[in-house]
C-alpha positions in Angstrom: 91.1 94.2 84.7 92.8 95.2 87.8 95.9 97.2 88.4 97.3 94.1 90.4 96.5 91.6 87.5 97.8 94.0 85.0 101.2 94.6 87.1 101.6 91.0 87.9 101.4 90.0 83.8 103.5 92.9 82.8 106.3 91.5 85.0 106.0 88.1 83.7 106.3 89.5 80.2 109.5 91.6 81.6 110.6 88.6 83.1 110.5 86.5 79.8 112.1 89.1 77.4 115.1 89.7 79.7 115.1 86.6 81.0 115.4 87.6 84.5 113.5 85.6 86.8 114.4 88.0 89.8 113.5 90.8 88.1 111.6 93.3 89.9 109.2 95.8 88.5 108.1 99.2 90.2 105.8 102.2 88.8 109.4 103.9 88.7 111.2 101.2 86.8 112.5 103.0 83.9 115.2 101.4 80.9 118.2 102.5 82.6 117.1 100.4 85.6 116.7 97.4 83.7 119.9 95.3 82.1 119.5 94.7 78.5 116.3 97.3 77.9 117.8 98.6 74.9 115.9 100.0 71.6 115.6 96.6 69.6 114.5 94.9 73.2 111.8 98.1 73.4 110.2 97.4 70.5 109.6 93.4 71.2 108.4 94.6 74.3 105.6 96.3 72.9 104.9 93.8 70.7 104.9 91.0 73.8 102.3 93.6 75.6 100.3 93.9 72.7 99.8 91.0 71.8 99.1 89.6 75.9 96.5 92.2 76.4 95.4 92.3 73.0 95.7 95.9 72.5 97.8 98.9 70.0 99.9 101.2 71.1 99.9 104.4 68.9 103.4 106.1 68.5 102.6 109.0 70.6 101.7 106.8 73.2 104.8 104.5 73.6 107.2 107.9 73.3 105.2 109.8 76.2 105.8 106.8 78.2 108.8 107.8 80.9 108.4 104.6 83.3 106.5 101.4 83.9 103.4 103.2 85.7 102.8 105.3 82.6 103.2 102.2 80.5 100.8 100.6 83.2 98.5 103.2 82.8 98.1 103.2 78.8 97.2 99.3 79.5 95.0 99.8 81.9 93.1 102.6 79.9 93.2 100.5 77.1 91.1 97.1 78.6 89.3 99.1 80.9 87.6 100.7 77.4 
């Protein structure tokens, strides 16, 4: 799967949990830089993305994480295997 394709779903599943059709997603995007990204909103996040790419997070992975382009990079390590 493509970086592109990957970016492009990961927004719509940002777009749908915050329910933010204007939102706008950048490698740097972080949870300050998104109203609403709070710890309960975190967790069915990761559970959205999961279950969209059909994939598991460990722990370790979802605390390295420090913006969307290191989330982006667990997924795309993740379907690319």
């Amino acid at each position: 799967m493509e970086t592109r394709e990957i970016f492009n779903q990961l927004s719509e599943i940002f777009r749908d949990l915050f329910e933010e059709e204007s939102l706008t997603l950048t490698p740097h995007t972080t949870a300050i830089d998104v109203e609403g990204w709070d710890s309960l909103s975190h967790i069915q996040l990761i559970v959205a993305i999961e279950k969209k790419f059909k994939i598991k997070f460990s722990s370790r992975e979802i605390l390295s994480w420090k913006n969307v382009g290191e989330l982006m990079e667990s997924i795309q390590a993740k379907v690319s295997s």
